[in-house]
C-alpha positions as CSV (number, residue, x, y, z in Angstrom):
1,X,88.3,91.6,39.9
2,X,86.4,89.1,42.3
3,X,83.5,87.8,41.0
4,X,80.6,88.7,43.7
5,X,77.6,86.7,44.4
6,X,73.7,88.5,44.1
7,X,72.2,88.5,47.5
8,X,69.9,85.8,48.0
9,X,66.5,86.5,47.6
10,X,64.2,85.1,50.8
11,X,61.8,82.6,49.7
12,X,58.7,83.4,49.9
13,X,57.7,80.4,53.2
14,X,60.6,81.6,55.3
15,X,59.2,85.4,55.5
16,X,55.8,83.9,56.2
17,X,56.9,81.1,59.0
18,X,59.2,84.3,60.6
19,X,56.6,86.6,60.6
20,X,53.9,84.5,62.0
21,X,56.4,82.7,64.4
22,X,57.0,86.6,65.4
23,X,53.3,87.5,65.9
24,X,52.6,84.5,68.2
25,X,55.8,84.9,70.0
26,X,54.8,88.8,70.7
27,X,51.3,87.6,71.5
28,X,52.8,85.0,74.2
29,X,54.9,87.9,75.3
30,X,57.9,86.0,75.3
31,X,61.4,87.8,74.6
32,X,63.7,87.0,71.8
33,X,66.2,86.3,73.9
34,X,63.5,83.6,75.4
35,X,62.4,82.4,72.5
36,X,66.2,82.0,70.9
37,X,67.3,80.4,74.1
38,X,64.9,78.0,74.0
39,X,65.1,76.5,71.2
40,X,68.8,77.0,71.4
41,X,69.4,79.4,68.6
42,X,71.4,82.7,69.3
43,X,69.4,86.1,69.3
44,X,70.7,87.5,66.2
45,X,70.5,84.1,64.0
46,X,66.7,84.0,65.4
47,X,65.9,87.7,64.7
48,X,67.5,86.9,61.4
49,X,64.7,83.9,61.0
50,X,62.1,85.7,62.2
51,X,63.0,88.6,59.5
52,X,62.8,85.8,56.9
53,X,66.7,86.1,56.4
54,X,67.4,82.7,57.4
55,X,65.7,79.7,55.6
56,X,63.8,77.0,57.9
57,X,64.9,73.4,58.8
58,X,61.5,71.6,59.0
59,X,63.3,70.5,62.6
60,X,63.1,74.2,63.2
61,X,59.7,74.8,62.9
62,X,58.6,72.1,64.8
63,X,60.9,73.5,68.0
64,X,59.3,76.8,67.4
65,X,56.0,75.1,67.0
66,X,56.5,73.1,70.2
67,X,58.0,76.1,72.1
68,X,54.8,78.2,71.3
69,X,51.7,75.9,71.6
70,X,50.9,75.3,68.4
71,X,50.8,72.5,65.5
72,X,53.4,72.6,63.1
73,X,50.9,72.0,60.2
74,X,49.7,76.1,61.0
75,X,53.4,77.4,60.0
76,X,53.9,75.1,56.8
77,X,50.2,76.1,55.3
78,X,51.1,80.0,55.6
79,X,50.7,81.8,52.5
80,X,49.3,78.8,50.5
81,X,46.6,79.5,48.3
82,X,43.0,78.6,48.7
83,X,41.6,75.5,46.5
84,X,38.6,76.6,44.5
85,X,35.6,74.6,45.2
């Protein structure tokens, strides 16, 4: 019998970076098929990254980033606890 492999478990940056890459692509109204093109990934694999499937190149995020109008810093502090003071 073939040994089969668990299914990889997203890390927990990749759901956060999709999810917010999702919400300020939605409130931009751009498409998927826009967004995808644009930063010359193919729908699916992008759907797939904004799902959190797909782990992030930092080169990634910054073409997301640049795409949408934003500083790359606000994807990479996502989900990061606060510091007591």
């Amino acid at each position: 019998m073939p040994h089969r492999s668990p299914l990889k478990k997203s890390a927990p940056i990749d759901i956060y970076i999709g999810a917010e890459a999702r919400r300020l692509r939605e409130l931009q109204g751009i498409s998927v098929s826009k967004m995808a093109r644009n930063i010359g990934f193919s729908k699916n694999h992008y759907t797939s990254m904004e799902k959190g499937r797909v782990s992030f190149r930092v080169s990634t995020v910054f073409l997301i980033s640049e795409f949408l109008n934003v500083d790359a810093g606000h994807f990479l502090s996502l989900g990061r606890p606060e510091k007591p003071r």
